[in-house]
N, C-alpha and C positions, 0 to 999 in steps of 0.2 A: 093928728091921726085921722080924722073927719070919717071919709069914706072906707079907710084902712079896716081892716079884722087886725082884733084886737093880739099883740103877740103872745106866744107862749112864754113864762117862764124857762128863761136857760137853765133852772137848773134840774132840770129833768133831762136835757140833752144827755149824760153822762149814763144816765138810766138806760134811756133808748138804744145807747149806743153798744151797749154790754153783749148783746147776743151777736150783732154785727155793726160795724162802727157806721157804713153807707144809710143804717135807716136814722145814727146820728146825725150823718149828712144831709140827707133830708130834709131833716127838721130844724136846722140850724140854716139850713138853706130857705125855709120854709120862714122862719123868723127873720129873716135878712129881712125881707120880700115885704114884712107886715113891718118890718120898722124903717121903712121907707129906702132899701139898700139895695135894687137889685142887680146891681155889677158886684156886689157881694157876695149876693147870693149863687149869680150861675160861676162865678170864681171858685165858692164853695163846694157845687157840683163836680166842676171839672176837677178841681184837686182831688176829689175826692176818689173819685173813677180813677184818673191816674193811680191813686195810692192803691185802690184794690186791682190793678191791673196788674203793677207790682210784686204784690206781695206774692200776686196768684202763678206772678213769674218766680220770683225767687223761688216761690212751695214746690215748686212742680219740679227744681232738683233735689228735691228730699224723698227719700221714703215714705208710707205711710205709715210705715210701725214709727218712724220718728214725730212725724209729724205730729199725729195720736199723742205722745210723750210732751209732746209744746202746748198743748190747747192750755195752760194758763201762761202760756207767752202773747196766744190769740185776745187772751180776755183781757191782757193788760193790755195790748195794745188798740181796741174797741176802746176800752174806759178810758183811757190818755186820751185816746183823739174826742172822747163827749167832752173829756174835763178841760181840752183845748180850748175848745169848740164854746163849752158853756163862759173860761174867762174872758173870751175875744166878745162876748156878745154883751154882758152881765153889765156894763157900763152903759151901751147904749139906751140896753132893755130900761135901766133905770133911771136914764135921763125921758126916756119915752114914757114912761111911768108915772116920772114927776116923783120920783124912788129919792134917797140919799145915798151917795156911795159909799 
């Protein structure tokens, strides 16, 4: 790790991600970066941005009185992508750690 900042625990990724899943992104990009992965991490970015570019396409044929009716379609969809996000990381973080899996 030497010169590295030390990584975030993944498992607050899923936390972060709950109001919008991209400040998930972030930070799971953000932890790539400190656990020495950073074609990981801008991978992470760009998926990311693609996914909300997306979504913001599919939304935008809907209504807003429907749309309003989904927001806990929105919030599962933020928490699945942290809780993604924090299993694809959780191995490294705890070999980085010197953890047991």
């Amino acid at each position: 790790m030497g010169e590295h900042k030390k990584p975030v625990n993944p498992k607050i990724i899923p936390f972060v991600s709950a109001p919008f899943f991209i400040l998930g992104i972030f930070m799971a990009a953000l932890n790539w970066r400190r656990l020495g992965y950073p074609e990981r991490a801008r991978n992470t970015v760009k998926w990311g941005i693609i996914g909300v570019v997306l979504l913001a396409i599919i939304a935008s044929y809907f209504p807003v009185e429907i749309l309003k009716k989904l927001w806990s379609v929105g919030v599962g969809i933020n928490i699945g992508t942290g809780m993604a996000l924090k299993t694809l990381q959780m191995p490294e973080y705890n070999k980085t750690m010197g953890k047991p899996e």
